[in-house]
Structures are given as structure tokens and as C-alpha cells.
C-alpha positions in Angstrom: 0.0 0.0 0.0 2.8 2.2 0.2 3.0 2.8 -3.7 -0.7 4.0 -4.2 -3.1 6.5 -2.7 -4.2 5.8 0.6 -7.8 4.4 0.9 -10.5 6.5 1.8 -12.6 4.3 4.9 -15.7 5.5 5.9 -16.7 3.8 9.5 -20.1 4.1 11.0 -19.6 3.5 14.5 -17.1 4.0 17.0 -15.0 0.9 17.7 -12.2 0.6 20.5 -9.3 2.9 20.7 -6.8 0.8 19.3 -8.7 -0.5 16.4 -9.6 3.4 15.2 -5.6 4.9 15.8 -4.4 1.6 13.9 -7.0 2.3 10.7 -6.2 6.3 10.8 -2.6 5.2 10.5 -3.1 3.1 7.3 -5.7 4.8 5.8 -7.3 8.0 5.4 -10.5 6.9 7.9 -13.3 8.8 9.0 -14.5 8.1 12.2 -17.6 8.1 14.7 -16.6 9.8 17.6 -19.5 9.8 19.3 -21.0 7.1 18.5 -24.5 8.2 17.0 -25.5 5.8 14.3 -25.2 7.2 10.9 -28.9 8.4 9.4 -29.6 6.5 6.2 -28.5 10.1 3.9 -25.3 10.2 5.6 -24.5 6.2 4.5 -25.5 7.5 1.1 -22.9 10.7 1.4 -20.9 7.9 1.7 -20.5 5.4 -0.2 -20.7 7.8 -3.2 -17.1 8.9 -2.2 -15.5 6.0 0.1 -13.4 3.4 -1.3 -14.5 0.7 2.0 -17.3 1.2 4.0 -16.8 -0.6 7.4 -20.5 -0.7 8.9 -21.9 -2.9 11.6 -25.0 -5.2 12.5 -26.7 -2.5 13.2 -26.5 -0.5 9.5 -28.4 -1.5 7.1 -26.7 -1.9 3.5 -29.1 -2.7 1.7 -29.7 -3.4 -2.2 -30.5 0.6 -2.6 -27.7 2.0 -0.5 -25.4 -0.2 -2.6 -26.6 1.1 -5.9 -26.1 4.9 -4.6 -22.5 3.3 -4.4 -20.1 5.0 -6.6 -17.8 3.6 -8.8 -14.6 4.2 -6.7 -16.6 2.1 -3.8 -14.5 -1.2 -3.9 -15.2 -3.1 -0.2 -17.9 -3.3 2.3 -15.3 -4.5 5.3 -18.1 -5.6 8.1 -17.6 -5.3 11.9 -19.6 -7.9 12.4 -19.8 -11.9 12.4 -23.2 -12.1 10.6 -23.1 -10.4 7.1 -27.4 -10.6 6.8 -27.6 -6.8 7.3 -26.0 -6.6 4.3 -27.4 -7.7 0.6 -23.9 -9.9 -0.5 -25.9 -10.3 -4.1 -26.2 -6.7 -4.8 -22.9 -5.7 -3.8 -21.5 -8.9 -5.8 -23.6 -7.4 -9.0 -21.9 -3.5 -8.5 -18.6 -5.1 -8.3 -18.1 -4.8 -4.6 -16.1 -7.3 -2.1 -17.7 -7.9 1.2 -15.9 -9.2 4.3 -16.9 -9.9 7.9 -15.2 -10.9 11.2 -15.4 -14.2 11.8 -14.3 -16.8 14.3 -13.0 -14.0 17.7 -16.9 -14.1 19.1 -17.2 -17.8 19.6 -15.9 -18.0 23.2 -17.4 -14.7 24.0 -21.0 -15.5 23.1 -20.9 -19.1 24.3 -20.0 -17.2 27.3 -23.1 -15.0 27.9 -24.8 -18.0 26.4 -24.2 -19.9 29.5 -24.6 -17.2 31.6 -28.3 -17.0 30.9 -28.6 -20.7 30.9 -27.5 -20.3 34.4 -29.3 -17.1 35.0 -32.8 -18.4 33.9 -33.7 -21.2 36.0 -31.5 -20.3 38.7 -33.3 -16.6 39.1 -30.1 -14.6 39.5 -31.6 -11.5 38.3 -34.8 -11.8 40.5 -32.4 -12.3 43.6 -30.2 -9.4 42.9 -33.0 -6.8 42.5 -34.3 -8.3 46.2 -31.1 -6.6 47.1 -30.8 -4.0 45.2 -34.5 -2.5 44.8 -35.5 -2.9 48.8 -32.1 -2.8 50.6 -32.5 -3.7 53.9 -35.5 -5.7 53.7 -34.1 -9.0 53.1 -34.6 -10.9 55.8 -31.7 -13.7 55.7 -31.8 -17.6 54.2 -34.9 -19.3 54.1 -35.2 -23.0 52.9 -38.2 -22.0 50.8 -37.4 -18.9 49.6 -36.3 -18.1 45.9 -36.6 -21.3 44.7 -35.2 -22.5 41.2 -34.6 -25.2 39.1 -31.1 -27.2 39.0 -29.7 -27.2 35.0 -26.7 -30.6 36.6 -28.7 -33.5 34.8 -30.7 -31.9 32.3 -30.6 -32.0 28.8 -29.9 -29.2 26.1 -30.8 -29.2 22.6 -28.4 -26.8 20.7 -30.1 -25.4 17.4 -26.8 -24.5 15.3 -24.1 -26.9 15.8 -21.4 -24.5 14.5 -18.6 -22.7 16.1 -20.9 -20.9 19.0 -23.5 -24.0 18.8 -20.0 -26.2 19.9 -18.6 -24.1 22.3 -22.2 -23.5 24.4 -22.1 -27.8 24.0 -18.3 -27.8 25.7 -19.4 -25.7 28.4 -23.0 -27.1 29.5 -21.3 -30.3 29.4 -18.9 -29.1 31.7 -21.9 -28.2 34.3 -23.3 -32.0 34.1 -25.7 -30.6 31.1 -26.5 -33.8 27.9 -25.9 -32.6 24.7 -28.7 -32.6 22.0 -28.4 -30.7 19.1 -30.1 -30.2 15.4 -28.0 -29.0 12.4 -28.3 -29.0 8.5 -25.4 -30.9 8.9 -24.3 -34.1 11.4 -21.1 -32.8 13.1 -18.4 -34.8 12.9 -18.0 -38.3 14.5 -15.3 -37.0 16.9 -17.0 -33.8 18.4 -20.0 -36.1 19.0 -17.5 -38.6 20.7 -15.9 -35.7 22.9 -19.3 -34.2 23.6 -21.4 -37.9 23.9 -23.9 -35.5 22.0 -27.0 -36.4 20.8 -28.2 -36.1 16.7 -31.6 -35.0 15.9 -32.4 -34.2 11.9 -35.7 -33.5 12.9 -36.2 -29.9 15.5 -39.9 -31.1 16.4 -38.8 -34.2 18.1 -35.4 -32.6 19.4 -37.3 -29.7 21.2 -40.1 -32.4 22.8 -37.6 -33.9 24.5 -35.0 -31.1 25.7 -35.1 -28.8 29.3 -33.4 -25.8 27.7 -33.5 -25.1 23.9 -30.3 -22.6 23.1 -30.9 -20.7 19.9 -27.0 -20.3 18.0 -28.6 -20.6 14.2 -27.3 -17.7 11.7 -30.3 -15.8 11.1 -31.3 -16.4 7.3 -34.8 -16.8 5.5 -34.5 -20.3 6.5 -34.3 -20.0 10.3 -37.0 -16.5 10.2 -39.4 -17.5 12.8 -38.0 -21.1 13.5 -39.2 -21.0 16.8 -43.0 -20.7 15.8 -46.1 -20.8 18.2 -46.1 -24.3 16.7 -42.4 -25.3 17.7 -43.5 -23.4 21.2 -46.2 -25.0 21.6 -43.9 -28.5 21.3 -41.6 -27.7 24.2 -42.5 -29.2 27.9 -44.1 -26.9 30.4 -40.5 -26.8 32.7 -38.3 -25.7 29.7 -36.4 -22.6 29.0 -35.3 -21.0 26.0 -32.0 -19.0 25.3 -31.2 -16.7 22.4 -28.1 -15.2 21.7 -28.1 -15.4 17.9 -30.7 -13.4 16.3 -33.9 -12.0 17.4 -36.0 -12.9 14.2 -35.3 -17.0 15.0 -37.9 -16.4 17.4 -41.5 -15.5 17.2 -41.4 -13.5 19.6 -44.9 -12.3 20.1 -45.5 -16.5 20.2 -43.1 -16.1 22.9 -44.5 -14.3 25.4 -48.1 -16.1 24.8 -46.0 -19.4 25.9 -44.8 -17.6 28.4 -48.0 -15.6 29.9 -50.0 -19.1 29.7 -46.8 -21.4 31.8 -46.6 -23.2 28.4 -42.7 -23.0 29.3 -40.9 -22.0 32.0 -38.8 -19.0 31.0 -36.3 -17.4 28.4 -32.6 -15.8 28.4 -32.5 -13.1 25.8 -29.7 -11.0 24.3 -31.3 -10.2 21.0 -34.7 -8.9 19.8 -36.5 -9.0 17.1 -37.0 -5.5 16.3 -34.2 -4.4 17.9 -33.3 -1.3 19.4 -36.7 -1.5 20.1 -37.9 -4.3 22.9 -41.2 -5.6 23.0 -43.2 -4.2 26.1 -44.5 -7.4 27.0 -41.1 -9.3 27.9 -40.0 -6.1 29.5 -43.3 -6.8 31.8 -42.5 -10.3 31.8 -39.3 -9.7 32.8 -40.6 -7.5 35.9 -42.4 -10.9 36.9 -38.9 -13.0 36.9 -40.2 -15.1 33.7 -37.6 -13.7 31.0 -33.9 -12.1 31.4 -33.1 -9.6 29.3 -29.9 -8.2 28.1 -28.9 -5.5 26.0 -27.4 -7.9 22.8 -23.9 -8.0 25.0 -23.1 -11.2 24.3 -19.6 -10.5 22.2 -19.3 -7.5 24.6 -15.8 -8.1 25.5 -12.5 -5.5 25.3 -10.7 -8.7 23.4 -13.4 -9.8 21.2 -14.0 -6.1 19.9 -10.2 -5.5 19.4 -9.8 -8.8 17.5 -12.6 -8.0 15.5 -11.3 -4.6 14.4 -8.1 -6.2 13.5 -10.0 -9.0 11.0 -11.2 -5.7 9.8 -7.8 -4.1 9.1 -6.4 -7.2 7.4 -9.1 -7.1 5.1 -8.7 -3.7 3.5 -5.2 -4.0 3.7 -4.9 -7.5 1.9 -7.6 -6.3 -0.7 -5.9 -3.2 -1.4 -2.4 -5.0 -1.8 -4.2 -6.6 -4.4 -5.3 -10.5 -2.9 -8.0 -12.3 -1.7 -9.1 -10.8 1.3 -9.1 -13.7 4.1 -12.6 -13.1 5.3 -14.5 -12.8 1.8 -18.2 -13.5 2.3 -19.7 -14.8 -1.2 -23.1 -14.7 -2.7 -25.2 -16.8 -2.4 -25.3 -19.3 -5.6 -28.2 -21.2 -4.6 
């Protein structure tokens, strides 16, 4: 890159210090500094004169931003794992590479996952606002008091055996959790060896027969709505369900009927399906102690952010020194 013009990157949010000094070092980069997301006219000021656009899962490039696009705009370098807040087909069409970040988020999200799988049934938000919403009005241990539900013996059925689907399997089998999970595609004999993990090519049956479904499925047209009032309506009256992949996976108004009628137990939510915006009613259900809600943190960490900036950094620098960038997403040729 030292023998050409440097790039002109256009970023949409901030990211963490390190990434943002290492990018205005390489290339001529515009930053967020505070943070506001960037209206829909600014994204189109944009890529009419930036060479990369580096947006996240929470811009929305869509097939008529990228035809605004001008013909210097060259790479659409995500900050993000997913890539479906971005149409890959149109920018393939205008001639435009996109990338994403894959593979730094697995341990972080299979992280939070577990943390709500413990969370949930074990009511550790409900205990913690005893304390902090009436201080001084505990009054001490009783045997009866508070009383959850043990996850040691149960059984899990993982929908999305991939990187996150795996790690989430690792860990809950670490806390005396069996492993049941549903793919596209059987995982290999040896993770189901290591994980004594249990195959199920049909969801219906899988979610009959698990305590705690855990949603890590990409979110595609495929998996919109997976979890209907149908699929609901298949799960036992004592289970709990656990999203940290997409909001849209989940019906979520179904949701809270299950959940208002004791058709399950309770959920663990980091993602929504019209997010910013939360639905009212989980909010209220989550004032009951049915549903924890968090605020999508579930790659939230200093280390995942900073790797993720740096997948984004290799990218425009490996395009623009003319290869294959390593995280190239292609269209879809089905």
C-alpha cells in the first residue's frame, strides 16, 4: 500500500481505541466519535465517495444503498460476524467485495450463552434486585425462599451446531448438562464422541424432549421465525429457551403467549426481534422474573471487539495490496 493513494474508509460507528488509531494510520478513515448511528443520507454521502465502507450489525446496506454506491466504492469491510444486514448479491452485481469478522466471538457468546442458561432457572436477576430495589428488607436464608430449578442432569438441545452451537455444547457439558443438538449438517464423529452429543435431523422431536432449547442458528430466510407458536407449543411446560443469535429466529410475540400461559418456564434473551426496540411485553414479563433480558452484550468483551477490528484491518489492507481478502463472504449461488 505504500505505492498507491491511501484508501478512503468510511466507519459508522465507533470501535475501541486501538482498532480506530491503527485504521487512521493506514488509511485515510473517518470516524464516529461519538457514536451516534449514521442516518440513512449520511451512509448514502458515503459510499458515493469512500473506497470501504466498514459498517456494523446494526447498518443496514441494503440493495439501494449499494446502488447509490459509486464507482470508486471497492469493499464493504463488516464489523460484524453475521453479514445478513447486508445484501452480499447486490454488492456482488456492483462489483463490490464484502468481508466480515469471523471466528474471535465464539468463546465470548458461548460465554453469555451460558450465563443466561444459568441465570434463567436459577433466578439470579430476581435475587439481585431483592437486594438492590429494597435494601435492607431481606430478611436472611430461608429454605423456601427463591426457589429455582437445577440445569446438573438436564438436557440441552443446541439449534446451530457450528462454532458458538459447539462451544455452548463444551461448556454445558462441563456443568453436568447432555448434549442434544439439530443441524443441516451431522457434526463430525469425533465432536459427538468428545461431547457424547446427541443427533436429531428433525427440531420437532429434538425440542419435545430437551429442558433448555439454546438458539446459536445464523439468522437467514431459512431459520425466520424457527421457533414458531407451533415449535412453542412443542416444548414441555419446565423448559427454558436461550437466544443469543438473532432476534427474528424467534416468534417473539409467540413467545411471550407461551410464556404468559406457563406453556414453558422462562427465556434468556440478548437479541430482539425488532431491535433497538424491545417488546413491552417481555419487559413486563421480565418484571415478573419469567424472561432475562440483556442488552445484545453477548460478544461485549475488550478482546473480542479489538480482534474484530483487526480481522477488519487485514481485510482492506490485503484487498488493497491486491489478494484475496481472508474473510471474503460470497453470494449466495443457490
Amino acid at each position: 500500500m505504500t505505492n498507491r493513494k491511501r484508501p478512503r474508509v468510511y466507519i459508522t460507528r465507533k470501535l475501541p481505541d486501538a482498532v480506530e488509531t491503527r485504521m487512521r494510520e493506514l488509511f485515510e478513515a473517518e470516524l464516529n466519535v461519538d457514536d451516534k448511528p449514521r442516518t440513512r443520507e449520511e451512509l448514502i454521502a458515503a459510499v458515493k465517495t469512500a473506497d470501504v465502507l466498514v459498517p456494523t450489525v446494526t447498518d443496514r446496506i441494503d440493495a439501494a444503498l449499494i446502488a447509490e454506491a459509486g464507482p470508486q466504492m471497492k469493499l464493504i469491510a463488516s464489523f460484524s460476524n453475521g453479514t445478513d444486514h447486508i445484501d452480499i448479491d447486490a454488492a456482488a452485481k456492483k462489483g463490490i467485495t464484502v468481508t466480515n469478522t469471523p471466528n474471535v466471538l465464539t468463546e465470548d457468546t458461548a460465554d453469555m450463552t451460558m450465563a443466561l442458561i444459568l441465570a434463567v432457572p436459577r433466578r439470579l436477576v430476581q435475587g439481585a434486585r431483592v437486594l438492590m430495589d429494597k435494601p435492607g428488607e431481606w430478611e436472611g436464608w430461608s429454605p423456601t425462599w427463591m426457589l429455582g430449578r437445577r440445569i446438573w442432569g438436564k438436557r440441552i438441545g443446541i439449534i446451530g451446531m457450528g462454532r458458538i452451537g459447539t462451544a455452548v455444547a463444551r461448556r454445558a457439558k462441563a456443568f453436568g448438562l447432555s448434549i442434544h443438538y439439530h443441524n443441516r449438517k451431522r457434526a463430525n464423529p469425533a465432536t459427538e464422541e468428545e461431547l457424547e452429543a446427541t443427533y436429531w435431523d428433525s427440531l420437532d422431536q429434538m425440542l419435545a424432549r430437551v429442558d433448555i432449547v439454546s438458539v446459536n442458528c445464523p439468522s437467514t430466510p431459512a431459520t425466520f421465525h424457527l421457533l414458531s407458536a407451533r415449535r412453542l407449543a412443542l416444548l414441555q411446560p419446565t423448559s427454558y429457551v436461550v437466544n443469543t443469535a438473532r432476534g427474528d429466529i424467534i416468534d417473539e410475540d409467540a413467545l411471550v403467549q407461551a410464556l404468559r400461559a406457563g406453556k414453558i418456564a422462562g427465556a434468556g434473551l440478548d437479541v430482539f426481534e425488532n431491535e433497538p426496540a424491545v417488546n413491552p411485553k417481555l419487559v413486563k414479563l421480565a418484571n415478573e422474573g419469567k424472561v432475562v433480558l440483556l442488552p445484545h452484550t453477548g460478544s461485549a468483551t475488550i478482546e473480542g471487539r479489538t480482534d474484530m477490528g483487526d480481522k477488519v484491518v487485514i481485510n482492506i489492507r490485503t484487498y488493497f495490496d491486491g489478494h484475496r481478502p481472508p474473510n471474503r463472504v460470497l453470494p449466495n449461488r443457490g
